[in-house]
ROGU-642324 format. One record per residue: residue in three letters; x, y negated, z negated of N, C-alpha, C in turn; residue number from 1. Coordinates in steps of 0.2 Angstrom, whole numbers. Layout:
BEGIN
   res     npx     npy     npz    capx    capy    capz     cpx     cpy     cpz     n
   ALA       X       Y       Z       X       Y       Z       X       Y       Z   NUM
...
END
This chain:
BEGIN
   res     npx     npy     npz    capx    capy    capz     cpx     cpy     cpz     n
   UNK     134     -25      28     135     -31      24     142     -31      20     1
   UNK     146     -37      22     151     -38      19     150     -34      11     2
   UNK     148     -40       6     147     -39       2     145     -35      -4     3
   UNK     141     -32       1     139     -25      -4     143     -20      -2     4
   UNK     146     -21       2     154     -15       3     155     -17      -3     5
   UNK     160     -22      -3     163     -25      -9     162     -22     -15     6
   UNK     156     -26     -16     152     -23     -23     153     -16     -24     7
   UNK     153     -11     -23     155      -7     -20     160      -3     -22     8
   UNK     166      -6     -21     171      -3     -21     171      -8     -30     9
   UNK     169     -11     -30     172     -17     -38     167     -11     -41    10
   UNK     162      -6     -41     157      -2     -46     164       4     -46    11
   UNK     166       6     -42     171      10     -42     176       9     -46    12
   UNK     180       6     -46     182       0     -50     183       0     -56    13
   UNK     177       2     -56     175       0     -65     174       7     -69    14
   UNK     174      13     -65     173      18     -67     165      22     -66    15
   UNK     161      18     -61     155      20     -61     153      28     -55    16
   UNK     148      34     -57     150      39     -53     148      37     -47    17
   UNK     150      40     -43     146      42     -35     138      39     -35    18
   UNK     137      44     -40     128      41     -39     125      34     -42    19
   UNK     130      33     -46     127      27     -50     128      21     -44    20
   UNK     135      23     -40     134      17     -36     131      17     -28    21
   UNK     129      23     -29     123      22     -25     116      20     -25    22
   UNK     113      22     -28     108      19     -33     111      11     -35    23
   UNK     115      10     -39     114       1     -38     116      -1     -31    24
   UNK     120       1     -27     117       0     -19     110      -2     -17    25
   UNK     108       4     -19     100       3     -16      95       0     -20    26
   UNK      96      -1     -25      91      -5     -30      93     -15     -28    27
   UNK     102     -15     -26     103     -24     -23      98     -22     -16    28
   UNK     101     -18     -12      98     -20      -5      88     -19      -4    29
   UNK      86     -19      -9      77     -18     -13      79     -25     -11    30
   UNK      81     -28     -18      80     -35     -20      80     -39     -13    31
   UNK      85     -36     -11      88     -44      -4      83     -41       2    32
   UNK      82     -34       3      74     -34       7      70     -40       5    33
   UNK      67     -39      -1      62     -42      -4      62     -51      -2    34
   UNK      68     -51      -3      69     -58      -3      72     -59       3    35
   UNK      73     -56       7      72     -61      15      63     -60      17    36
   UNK      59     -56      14      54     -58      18      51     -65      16    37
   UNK      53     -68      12      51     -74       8      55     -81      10    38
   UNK      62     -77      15      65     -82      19      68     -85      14    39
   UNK      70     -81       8      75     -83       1      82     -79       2    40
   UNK      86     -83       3      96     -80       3      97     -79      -4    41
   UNK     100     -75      -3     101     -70      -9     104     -73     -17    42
   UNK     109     -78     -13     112     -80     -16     107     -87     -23    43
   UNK     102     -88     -19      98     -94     -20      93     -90     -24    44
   UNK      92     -85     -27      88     -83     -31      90     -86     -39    45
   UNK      82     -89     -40      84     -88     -49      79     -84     -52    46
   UNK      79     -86     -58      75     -82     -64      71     -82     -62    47
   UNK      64     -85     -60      56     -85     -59      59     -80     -51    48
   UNK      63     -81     -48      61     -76     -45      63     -69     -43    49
   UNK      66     -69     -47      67     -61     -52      60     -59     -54    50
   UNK      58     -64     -56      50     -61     -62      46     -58     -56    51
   UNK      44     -63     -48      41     -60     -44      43     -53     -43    52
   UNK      49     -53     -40      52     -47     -39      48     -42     -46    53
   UNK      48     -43     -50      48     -35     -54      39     -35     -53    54
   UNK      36     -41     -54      30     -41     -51      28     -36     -45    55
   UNK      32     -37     -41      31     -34     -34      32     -27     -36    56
   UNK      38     -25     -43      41     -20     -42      32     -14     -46    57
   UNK      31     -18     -49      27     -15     -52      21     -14     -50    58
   UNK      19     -19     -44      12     -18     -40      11     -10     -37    59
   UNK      19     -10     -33      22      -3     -30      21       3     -34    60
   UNK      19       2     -40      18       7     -47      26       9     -48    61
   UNK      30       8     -48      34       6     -52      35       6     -60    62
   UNK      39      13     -63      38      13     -71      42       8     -74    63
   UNK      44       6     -81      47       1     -85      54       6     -85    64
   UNK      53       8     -84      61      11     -86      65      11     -79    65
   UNK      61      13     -74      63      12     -67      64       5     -63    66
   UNK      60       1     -66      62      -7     -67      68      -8     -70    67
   UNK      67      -7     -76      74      -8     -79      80      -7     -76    68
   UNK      81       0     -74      87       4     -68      87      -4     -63    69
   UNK      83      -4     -62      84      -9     -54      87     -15     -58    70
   UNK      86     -18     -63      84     -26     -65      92     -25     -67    71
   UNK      97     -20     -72     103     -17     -71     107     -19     -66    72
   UNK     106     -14     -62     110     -16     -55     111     -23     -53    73
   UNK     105     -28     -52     104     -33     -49     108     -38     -57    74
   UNK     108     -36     -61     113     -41     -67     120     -39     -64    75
   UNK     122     -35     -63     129     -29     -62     132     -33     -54    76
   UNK     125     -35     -50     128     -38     -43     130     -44     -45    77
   UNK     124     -49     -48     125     -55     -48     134     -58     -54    78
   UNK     136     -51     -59     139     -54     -62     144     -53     -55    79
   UNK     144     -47     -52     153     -45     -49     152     -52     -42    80
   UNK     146     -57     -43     147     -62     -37     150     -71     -40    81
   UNK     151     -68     -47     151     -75     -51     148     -79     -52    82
   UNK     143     -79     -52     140     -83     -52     133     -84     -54    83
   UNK     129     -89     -58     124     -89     -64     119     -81     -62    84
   UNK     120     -80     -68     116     -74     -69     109     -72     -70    85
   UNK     106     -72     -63      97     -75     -66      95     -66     -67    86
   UNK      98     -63     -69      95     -55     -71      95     -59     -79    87
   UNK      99     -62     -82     101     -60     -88      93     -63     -91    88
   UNK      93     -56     -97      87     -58    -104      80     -54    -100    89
   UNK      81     -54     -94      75     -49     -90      76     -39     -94    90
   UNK      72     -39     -96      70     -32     -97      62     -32    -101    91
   UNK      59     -26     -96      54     -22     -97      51     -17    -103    92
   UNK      45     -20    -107      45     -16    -113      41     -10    -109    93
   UNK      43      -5    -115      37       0    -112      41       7    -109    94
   UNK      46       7    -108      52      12    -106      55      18    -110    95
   UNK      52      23    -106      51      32    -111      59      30    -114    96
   UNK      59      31    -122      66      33    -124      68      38    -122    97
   UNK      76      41    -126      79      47    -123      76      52    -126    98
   UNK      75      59    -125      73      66    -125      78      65    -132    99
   UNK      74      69    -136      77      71    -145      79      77    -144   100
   UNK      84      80    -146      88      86    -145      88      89    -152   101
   UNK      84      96    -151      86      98    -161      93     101    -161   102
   UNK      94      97    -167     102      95    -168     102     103    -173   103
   UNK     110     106    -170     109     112    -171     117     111    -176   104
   UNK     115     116    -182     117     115    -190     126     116    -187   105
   UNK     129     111    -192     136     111    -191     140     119    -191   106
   UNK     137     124    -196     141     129    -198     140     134    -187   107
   UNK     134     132    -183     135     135    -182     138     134    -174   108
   UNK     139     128    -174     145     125    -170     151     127    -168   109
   UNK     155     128    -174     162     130    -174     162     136    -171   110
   UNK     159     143    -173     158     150    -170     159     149    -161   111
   UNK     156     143    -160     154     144    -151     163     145    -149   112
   UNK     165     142    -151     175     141    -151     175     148    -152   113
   UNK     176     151    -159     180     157    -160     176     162    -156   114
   UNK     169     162    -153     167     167    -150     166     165    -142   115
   UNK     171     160    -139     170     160    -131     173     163    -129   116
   UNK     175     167    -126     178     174    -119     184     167    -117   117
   UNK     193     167    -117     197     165    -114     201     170    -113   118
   UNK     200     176    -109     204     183    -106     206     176     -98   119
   UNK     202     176     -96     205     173     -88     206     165     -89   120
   UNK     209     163     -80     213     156     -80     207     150     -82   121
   UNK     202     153     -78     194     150     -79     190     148     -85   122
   UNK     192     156     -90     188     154     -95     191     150    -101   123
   UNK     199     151    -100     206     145    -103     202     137    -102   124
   UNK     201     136     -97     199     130     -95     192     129     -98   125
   UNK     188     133     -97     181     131    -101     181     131    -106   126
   UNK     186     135    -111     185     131    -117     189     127    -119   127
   UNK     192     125    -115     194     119    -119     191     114    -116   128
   UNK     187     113    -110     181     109    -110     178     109    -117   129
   UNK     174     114    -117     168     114    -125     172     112    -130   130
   UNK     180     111    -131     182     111    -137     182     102    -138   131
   UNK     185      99    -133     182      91    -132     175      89    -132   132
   UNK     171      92    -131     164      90    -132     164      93    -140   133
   UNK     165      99    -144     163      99    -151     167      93    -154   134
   UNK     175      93    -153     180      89    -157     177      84    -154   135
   UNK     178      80    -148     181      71    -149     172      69    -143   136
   UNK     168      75    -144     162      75    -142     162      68    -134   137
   UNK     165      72    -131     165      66    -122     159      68    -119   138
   UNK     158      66    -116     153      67    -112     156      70    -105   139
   UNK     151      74    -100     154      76     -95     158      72     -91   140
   UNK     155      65     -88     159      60     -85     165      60     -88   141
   UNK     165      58     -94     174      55     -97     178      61     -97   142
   UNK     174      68     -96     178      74     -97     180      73     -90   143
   UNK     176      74     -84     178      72     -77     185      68     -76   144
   UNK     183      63     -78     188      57     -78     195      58     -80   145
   UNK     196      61     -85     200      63     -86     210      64     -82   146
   UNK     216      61     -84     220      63     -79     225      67     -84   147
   UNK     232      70     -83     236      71     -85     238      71     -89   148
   UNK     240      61     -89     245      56     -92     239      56     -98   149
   UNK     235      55     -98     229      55    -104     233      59    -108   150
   UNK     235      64    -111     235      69    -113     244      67    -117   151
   UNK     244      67    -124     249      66    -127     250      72    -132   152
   UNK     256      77    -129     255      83    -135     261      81    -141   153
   UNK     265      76    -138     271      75    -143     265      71    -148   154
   UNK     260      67    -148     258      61    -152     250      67    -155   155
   UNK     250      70    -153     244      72    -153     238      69    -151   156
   UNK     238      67    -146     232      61    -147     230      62    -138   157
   UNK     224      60    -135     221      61    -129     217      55    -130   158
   UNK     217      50    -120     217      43    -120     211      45    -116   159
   UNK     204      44    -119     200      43    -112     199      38    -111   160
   UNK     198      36    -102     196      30    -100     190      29     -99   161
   UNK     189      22     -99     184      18    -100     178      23     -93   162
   UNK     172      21     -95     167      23     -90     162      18     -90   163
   UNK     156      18     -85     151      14     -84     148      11     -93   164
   UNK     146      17     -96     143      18    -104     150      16    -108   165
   UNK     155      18    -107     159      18    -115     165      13    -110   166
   UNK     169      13    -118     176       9    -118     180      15    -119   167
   UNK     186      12    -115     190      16    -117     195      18    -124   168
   UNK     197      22    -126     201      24    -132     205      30    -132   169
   UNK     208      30    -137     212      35    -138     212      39    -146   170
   UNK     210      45    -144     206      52    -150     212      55    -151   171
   UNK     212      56    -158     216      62    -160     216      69    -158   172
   UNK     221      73    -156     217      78    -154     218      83    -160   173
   UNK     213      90    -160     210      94    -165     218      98    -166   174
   UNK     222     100    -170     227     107    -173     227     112    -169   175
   UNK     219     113    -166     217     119    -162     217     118    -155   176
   UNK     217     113    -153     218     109    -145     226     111    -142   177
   UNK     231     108    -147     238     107    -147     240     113    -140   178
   UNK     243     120    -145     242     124    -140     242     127    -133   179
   UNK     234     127    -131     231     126    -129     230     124    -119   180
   UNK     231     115    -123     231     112    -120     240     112    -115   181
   UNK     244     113    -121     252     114    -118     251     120    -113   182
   UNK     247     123    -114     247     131    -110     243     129    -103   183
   UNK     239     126    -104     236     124     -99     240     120     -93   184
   UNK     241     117     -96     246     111     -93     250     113     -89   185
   UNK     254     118     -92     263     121     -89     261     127     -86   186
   UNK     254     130     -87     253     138     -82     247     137     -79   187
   UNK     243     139     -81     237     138     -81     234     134     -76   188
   UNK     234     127     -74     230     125     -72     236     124     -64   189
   UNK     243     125     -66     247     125     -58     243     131     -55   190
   UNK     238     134     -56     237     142     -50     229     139     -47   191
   UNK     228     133     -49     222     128     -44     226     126     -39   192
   UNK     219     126     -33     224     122     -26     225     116     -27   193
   UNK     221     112     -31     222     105     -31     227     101     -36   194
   UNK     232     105     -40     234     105     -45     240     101     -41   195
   UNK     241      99     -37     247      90     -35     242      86     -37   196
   UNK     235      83     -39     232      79     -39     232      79     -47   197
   UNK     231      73     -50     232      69     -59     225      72     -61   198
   UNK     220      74     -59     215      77     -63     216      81     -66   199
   UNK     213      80     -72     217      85     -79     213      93     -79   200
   UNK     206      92     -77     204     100     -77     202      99     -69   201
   UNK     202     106     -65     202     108     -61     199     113     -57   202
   UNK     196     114     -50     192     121     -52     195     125     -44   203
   UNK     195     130     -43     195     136     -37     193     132     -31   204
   UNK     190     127     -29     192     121     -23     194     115     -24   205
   UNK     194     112     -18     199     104     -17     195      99     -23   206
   UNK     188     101     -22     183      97     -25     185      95     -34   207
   UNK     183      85     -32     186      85     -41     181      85     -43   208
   UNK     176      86     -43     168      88     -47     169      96     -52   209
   UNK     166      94     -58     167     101     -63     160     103     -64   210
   UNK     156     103     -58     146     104     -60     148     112     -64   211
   UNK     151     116     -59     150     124     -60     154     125     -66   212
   UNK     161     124     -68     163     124     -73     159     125     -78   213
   UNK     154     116     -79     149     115     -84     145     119     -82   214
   UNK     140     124     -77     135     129     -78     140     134     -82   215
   UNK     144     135     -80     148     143     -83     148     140     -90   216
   UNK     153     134     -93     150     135    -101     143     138    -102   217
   UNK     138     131    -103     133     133    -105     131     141    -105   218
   UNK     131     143    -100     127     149     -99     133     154    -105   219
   UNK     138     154    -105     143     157    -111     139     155    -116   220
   UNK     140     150    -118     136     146    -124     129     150    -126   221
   UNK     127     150    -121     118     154    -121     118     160    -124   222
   UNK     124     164    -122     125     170    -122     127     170    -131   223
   UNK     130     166    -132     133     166    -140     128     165    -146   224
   UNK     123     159    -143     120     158    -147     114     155    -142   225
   UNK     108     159    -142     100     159    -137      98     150    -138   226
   UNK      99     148    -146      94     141    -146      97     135    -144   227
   UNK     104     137    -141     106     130    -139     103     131    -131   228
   UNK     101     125    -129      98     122    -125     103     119    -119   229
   UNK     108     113    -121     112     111    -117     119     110    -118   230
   UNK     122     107    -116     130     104    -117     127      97    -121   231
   UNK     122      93    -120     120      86    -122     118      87    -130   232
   UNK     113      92    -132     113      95    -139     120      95    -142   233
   UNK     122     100    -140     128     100    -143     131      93    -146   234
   UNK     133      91    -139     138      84    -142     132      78    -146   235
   UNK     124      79    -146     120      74    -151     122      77    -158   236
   UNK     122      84    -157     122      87    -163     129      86    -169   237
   UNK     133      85    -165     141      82    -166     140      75    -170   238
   UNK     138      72    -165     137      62    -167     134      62    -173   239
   UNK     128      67    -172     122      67    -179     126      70    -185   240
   UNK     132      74    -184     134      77    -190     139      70    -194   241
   UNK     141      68    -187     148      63    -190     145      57    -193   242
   UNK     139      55    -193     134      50    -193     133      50    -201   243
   UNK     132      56    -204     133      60    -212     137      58    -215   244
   UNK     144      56    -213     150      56    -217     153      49    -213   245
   UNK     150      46    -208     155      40    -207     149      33    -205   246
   UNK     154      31    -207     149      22    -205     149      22    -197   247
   UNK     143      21    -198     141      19    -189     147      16    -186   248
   UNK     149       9    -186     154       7    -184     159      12    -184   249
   UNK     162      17    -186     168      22    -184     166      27    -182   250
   UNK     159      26    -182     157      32    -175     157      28    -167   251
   UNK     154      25    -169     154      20    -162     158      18    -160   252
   UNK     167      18    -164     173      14    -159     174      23    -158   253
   UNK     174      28    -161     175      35    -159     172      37    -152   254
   UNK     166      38    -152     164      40    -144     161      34    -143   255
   UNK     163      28    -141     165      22    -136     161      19    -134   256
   UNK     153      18    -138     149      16    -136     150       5    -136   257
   UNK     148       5    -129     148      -1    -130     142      -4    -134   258
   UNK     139      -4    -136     133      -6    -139     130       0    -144   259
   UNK     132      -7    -151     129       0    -159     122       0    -156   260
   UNK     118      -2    -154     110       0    -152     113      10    -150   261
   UNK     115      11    -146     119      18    -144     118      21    -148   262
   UNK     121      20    -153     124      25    -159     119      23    -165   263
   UNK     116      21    -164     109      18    -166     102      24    -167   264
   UNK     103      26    -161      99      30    -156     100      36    -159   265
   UNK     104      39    -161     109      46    -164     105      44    -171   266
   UNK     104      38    -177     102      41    -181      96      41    -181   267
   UNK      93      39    -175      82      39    -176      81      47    -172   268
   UNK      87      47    -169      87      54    -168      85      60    -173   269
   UNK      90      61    -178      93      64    -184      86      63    -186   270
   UNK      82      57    -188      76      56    -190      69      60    -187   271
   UNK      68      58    -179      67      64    -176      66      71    -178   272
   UNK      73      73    -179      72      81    -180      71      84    -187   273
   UNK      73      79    -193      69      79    -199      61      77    -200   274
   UNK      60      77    -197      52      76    -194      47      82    -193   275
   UNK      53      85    -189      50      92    -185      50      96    -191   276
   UNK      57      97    -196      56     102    -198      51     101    -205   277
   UNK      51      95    -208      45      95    -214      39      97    -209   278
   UNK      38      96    -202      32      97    -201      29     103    -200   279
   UNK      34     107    -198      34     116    -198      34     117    -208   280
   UNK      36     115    -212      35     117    -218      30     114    -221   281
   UNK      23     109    -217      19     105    -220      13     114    -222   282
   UNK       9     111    -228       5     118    -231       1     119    -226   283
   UNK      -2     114    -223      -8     117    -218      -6     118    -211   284
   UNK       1     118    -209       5     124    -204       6     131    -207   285
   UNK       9     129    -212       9     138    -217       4     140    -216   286
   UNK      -3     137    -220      -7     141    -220     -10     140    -215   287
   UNK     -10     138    -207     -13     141    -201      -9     146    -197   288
   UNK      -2     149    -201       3     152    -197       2     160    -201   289
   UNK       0     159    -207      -3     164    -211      -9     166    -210   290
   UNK     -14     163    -209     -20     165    -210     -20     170    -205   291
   UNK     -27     174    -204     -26     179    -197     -36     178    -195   292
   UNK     -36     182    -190     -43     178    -187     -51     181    -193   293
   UNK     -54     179    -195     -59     181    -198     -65     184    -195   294
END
């Protein structure tokens, strides 16, 4: 189908991964199943019959959150077709929030830097991955996305582009990037074989995916410090710190969120894990942690 080609190539477009535009691939061609056996053209769908649809979607046992992904997509098709948007105002209560991350204390953040192994071209590179996730906290996508021209060492400053989730901007970069980053540039990253292509970090094949990369941090990171759990902690643990010292609004034009509800989520977080910890210091966990068997 013409169309969903299209669509397609316009997800692309717009910065969304490989996966995501697969998946809304197949969440529109759900809908337009659905709706030919109903002997309804796609195009002719409105609101009430979106409601069956999620109807339907739900009979199938279909969770709220996994509706939502689908009802997404099928907004995301009907905007790139121009035309009235019977997705819009549909959303499903009921949908598992995101996993709370215990946010790990600023002092011991910085360490992960002065103590990551950068002897080889490899390990050069991964940190200064982690050093964009501590400092201007990217997510992997936007670290991926990343190209050459991004990178201002005369201005000090680095342009991420826009992605499916954020806006584009442009981040100061840290005193301890400058360096670094020129070294990378001019040596370092010419001994990759893909290094004629504008992607900014690179890896030992043609492949512009940095999955292995990000295992290698992490497992560094594990090594340096056992309680950190992901690269996702980390950069929550960042948000939550900067969230202390800055108005929401100047965290949220900082990591790109198009929607403060996002950066929103970061302080019920923070909330979250001040929960946890008066709950481990409430008297009757003390004294069940104290006591011994009688």
């Amino acid at each position: 189908m013409k169309t969903i080609e299209k669509f397609a190539t316009h997800l692309k477009e717009k910065g969304y991964q490989k996966r995501s535009i697969t998946d809304q691939i197949r969440h529109v061609r759900e809908m337009i199943n659905w709706a030919r056996k109903l002997d309804l053209y796609y195009r002719c769908i409105k609101h009430h019959h979106l409601i069956q649809f999620i109807q339907h979607l739900q009979l199938k046992g279909n969770r709220p959150a996994t509706i939502n992904n689908k009802i997404a997509s099928i907004k995301n098709f009907f905007t790139f077709l121009k035309q009235h948007n019977p997705a819009i105002g549909l959303h499903i209560k009921g949908a598992t929030r995101k996993t709370h991350y215990t946010t790990i204390k600023e002092e011991a953040l910085l360490p992960l830097l002065e103590k990551f192994k950068d002897h080889s071209i490899t390990e050069k590179r991964n940190k200064l991955i982690l050093s964009l996730i501590i400092h201007q906290a990217l997510t992997r996508s936007e670290i991926t996305a990343l190209k050459t021209h991004c990178v201002s060492l005369k201005k000090g400053t680095l342009y991420v582009p826009q992605t499916s989730k954020t806006h584009g901007r442009n981040l100061p970069l840290h005193p301890s990037q400058i360096l670094p980053l020129k070294y990378y540039l001019e040596n370092s990253r010419l001994t990759f074989p893909a290094c004629k292509s504008d992607q900014l970090f690179l890896t030992n094949s043609e492949s512009s995916t940095l999955h292995y990369p990000f295992s290698q941090i992490i497992r560094a990171v594990k090594q340096i410090n056992p309680k950190i759990d992901s690269l996702r902690q980390i950069r929550s643990s960042i948000i939550q710190h900067w969230l202390q010292n800055q108005s929401i609004r100047e965290v949220q034009q900082r990591i790109g969120h198009r929607f403060i509800s996002s950066t929103q989520s970061y302080d019920q977080q923070k909330l979250h894990t001040l929960q946890e910890q008066i709950n481990q210091l409430h008297p009757l966990n003390c004294l069940n942690h104290g006591s011994g068997s009688s």
